[in-house]
VEXMIFI-641286 format. One record per residue: x, y, z of N, C-alpha, C in turn; chain. Coordinates in nm, 2 decimals. Atoms other than C-alpha are relative to their C-alpha. Example, Ala and Ser with C-alpha at 12.3 -4.5 7.8 and 13.67 -1.06 7.14 Angstrom:
BEGIN
ATOM    n.c1    n.c2    n.c3   ca.c1   ca.c2   ca.c3    c.c1    c.c2    c.c3  ch
ATOM    0.09   -0.12    0.00    1.23   -0.45    0.78    0.09    0.12    0.00   A
ATOM   -0.09   -0.11    0.00    1.37   -0.11    0.71   -0.08    0.11    0.08   A
This chain:
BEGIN
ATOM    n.c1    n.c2    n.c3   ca.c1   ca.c2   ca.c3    c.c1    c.c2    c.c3  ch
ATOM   -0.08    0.08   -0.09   10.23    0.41   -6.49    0.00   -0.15   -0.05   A
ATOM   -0.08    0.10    0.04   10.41    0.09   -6.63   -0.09   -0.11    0.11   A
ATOM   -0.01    0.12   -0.12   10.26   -0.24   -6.42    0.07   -0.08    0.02   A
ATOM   -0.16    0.02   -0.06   10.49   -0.41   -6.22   -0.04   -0.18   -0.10   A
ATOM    0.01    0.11    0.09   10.59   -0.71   -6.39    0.04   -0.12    0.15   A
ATOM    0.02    0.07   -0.06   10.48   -1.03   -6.26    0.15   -0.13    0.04   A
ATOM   -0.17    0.08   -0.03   10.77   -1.30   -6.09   -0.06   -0.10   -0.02   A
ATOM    0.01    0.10    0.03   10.80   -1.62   -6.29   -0.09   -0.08    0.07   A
ATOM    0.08    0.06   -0.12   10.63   -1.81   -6.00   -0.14    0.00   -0.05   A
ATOM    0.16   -0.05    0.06   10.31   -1.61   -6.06   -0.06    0.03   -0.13   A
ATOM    0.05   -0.01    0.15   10.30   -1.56   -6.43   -0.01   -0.14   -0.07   A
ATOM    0.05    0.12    0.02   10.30   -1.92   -6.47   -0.11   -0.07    0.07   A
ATOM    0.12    0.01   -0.05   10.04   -1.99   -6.18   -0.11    0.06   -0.09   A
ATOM    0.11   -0.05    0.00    9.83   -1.74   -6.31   -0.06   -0.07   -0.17   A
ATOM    0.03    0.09    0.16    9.84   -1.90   -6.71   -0.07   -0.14    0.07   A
ATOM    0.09    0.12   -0.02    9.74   -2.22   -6.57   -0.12   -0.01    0.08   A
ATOM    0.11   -0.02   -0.03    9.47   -2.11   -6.37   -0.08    0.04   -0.14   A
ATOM    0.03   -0.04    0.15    9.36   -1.92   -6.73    0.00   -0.12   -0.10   A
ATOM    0.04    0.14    0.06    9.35   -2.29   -6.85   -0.08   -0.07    0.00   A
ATOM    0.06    0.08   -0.04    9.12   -2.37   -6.68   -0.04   -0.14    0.04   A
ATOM   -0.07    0.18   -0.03    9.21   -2.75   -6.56   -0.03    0.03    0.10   A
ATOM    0.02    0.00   -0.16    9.24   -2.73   -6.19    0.02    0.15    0.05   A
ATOM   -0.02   -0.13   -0.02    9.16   -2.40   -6.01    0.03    0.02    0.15   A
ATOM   -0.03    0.00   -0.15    9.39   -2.41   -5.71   -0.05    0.18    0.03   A
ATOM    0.05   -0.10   -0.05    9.32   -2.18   -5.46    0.11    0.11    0.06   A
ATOM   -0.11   -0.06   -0.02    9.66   -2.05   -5.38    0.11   -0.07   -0.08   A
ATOM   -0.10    0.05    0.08   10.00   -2.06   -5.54    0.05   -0.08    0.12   A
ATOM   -0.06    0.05   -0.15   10.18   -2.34   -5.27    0.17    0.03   -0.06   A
ATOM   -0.15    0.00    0.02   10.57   -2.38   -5.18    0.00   -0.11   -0.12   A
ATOM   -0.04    0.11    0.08   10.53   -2.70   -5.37    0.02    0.03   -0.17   A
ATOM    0.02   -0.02    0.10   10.41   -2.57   -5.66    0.13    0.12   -0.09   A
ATOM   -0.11   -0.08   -0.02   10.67   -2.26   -5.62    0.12   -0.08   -0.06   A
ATOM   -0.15    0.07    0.04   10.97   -2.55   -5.63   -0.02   -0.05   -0.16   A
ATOM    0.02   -0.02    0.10   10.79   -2.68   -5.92    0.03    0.02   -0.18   A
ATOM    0.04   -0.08    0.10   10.78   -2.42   -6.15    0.15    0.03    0.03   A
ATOM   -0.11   -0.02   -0.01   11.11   -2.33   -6.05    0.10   -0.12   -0.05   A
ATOM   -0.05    0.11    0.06   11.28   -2.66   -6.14   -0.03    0.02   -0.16   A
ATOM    0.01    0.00    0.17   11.11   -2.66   -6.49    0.07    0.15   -0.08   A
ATOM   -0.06   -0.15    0.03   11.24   -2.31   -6.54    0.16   -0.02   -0.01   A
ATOM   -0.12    0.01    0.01   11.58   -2.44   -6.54    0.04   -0.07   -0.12   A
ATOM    0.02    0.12    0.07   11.50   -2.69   -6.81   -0.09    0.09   -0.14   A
ATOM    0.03   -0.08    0.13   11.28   -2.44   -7.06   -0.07    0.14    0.06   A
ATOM    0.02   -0.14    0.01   11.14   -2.08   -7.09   -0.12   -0.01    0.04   A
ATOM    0.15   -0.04   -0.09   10.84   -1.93   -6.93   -0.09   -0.03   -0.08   A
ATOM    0.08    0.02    0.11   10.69   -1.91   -7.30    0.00   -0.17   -0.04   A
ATOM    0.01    0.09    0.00   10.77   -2.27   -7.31   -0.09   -0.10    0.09   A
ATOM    0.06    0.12   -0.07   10.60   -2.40   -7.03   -0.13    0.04   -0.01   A
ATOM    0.17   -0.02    0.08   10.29   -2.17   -7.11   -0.03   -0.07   -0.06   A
ATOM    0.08    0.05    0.12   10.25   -2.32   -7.44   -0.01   -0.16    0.05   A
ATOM    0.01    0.17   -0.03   10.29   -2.68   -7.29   -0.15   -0.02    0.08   A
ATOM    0.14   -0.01   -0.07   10.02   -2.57   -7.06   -0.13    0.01   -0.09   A
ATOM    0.05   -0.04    0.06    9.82   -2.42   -7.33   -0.07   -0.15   -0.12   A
ATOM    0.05    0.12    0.04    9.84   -2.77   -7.51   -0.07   -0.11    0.07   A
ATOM    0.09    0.08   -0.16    9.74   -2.97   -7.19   -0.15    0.02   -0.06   A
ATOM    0.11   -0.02   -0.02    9.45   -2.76   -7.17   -0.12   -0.07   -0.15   A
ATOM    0.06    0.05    0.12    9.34   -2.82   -7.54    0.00   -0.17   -0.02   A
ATOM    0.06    0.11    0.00    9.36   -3.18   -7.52   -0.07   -0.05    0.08   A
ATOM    0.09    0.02   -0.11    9.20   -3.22   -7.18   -0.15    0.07   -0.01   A
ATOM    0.17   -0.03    0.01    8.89   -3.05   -7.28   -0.07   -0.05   -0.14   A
ATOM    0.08    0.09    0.14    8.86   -3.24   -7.63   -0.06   -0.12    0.04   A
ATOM    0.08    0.12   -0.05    8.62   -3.47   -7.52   -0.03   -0.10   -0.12   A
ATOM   -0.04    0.10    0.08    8.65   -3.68   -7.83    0.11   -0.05   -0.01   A
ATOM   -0.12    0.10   -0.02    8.99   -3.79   -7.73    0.04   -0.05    0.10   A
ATOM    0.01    0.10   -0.11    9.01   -4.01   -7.49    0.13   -0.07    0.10   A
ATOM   -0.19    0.03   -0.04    9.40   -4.03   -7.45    0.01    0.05    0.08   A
ATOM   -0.04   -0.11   -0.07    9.37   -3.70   -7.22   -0.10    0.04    0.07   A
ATOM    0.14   -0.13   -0.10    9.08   -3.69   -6.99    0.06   -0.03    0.13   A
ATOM   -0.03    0.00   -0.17    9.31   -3.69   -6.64    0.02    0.16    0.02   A
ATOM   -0.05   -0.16   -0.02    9.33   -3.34   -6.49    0.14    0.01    0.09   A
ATOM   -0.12   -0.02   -0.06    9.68   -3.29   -6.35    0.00    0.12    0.12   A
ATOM   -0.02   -0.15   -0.06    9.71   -3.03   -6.08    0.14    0.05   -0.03   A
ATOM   -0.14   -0.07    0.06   10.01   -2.79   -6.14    0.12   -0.05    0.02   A
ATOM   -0.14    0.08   -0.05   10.29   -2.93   -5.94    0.00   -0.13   -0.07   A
ATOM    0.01    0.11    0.07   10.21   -3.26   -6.10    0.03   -0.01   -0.12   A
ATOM   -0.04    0.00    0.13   10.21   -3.16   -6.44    0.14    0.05    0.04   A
ATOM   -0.18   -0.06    0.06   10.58   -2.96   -6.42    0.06   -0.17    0.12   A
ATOM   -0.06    0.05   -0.03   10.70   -3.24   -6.18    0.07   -0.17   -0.04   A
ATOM    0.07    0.10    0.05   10.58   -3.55   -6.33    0.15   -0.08   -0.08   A
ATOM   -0.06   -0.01    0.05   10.80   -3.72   -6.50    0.01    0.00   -0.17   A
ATOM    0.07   -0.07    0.16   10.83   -3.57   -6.86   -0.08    0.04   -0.02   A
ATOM    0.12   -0.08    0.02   10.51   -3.40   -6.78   -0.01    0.07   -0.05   A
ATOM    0.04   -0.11    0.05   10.49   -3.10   -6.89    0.10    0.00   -0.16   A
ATOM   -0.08   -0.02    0.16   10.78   -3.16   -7.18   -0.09   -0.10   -0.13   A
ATOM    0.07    0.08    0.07   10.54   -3.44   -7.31   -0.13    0.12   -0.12   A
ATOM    0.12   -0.09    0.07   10.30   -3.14   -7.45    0.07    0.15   -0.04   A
ATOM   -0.05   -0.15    0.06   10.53   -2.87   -7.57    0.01   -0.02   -0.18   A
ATOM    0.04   -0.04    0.15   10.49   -2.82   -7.95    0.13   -0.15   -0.06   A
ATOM   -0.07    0.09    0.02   10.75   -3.09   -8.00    0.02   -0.10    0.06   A
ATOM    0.02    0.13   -0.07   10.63   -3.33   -7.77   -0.06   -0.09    0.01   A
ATOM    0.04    0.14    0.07   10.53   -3.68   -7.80   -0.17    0.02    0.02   A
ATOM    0.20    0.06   -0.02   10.15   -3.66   -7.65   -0.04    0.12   -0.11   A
ATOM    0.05   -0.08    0.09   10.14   -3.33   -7.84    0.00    0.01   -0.18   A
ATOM   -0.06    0.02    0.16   10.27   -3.45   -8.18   -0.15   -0.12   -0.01   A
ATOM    0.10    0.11    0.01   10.02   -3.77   -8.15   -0.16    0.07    0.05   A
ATOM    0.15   -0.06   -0.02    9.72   -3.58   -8.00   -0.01    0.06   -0.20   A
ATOM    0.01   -0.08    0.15    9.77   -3.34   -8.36   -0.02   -0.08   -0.12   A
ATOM   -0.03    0.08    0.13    9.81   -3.62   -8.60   -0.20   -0.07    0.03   A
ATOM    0.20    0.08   -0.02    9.44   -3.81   -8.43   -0.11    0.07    0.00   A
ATOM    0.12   -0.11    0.01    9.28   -3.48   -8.39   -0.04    0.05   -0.16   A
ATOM    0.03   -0.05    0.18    9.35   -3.42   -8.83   -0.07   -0.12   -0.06   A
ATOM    0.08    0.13    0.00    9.23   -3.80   -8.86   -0.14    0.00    0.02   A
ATOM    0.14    0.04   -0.09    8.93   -3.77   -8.64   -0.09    0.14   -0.09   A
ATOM    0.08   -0.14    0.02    8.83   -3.38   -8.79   -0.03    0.02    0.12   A
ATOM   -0.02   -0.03   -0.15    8.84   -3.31   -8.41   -0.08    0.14   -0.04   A
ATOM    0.04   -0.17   -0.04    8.62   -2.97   -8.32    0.09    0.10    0.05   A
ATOM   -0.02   -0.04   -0.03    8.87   -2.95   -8.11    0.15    0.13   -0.06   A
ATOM   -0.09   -0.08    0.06    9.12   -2.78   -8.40   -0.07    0.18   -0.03   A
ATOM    0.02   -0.17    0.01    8.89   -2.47   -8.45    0.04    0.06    0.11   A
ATOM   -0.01   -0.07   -0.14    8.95   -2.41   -8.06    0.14   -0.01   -0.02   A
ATOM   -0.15   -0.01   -0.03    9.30   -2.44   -8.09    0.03    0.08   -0.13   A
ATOM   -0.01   -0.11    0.08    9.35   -2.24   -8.42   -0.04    0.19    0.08   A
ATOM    0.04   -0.08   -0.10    9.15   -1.99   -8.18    0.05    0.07    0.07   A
ATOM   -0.13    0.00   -0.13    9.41   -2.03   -7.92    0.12    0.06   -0.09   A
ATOM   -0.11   -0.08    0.06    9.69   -1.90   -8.14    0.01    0.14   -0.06   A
């Protein structure tokens, strides 16, 4: 038996909980509008991977550009939040370039991640 496939809402909650950053305790409305808004703007696999970069530079504790933790609605509502960290985006182009500079640890973990 097939499992039921998760509703946008929840398959992005549940990735960013899986980021480990902030571990709300329920999905809210707010977060619901959210995630809904950014979903109009890019793809589910897009806002994962933006999440996915977040996470990797918020836990590189040698770079010092990215130690705020965002809760969820924050990061998608923010302004440019979440587009700031998608594979083409400015914090995530400049994290990549200081972390090849620096020899960052934090690239084995992210090579890891892919």
């Amino acid at each position: 038996i097939p499992f039921p496939l998760l509703m946008p809402e929840q398959e992005i909650y549940e990735h960013w909980l899986s980021c480990d950053i902030i571990a709300h305790k329920e999905l809210t409305t707010s977060m619901k509008s959210a995630i809904k808004r950014a979903l109009k703007d890019n793809s589910i696999d897009e806002i994962k991977e933006s999440m996915a970069n977040y996470s990797v530079m918020f836990k590189d504790k040698s770079y010092e550009l990215c130690d705020y933790a965002w809760g969820l609605d924050t990061f998608l509502s923010r302004k440019n939040g979440y587009k700031l960290f998608l594979d083409d985006g400015e914090k995530w182009l400049n994290y990549l370039r200081d972390r090849d500079k620096r020899g960052s640890p934090a690239k084995t973990a992210l090579d890891r991640m892919m």
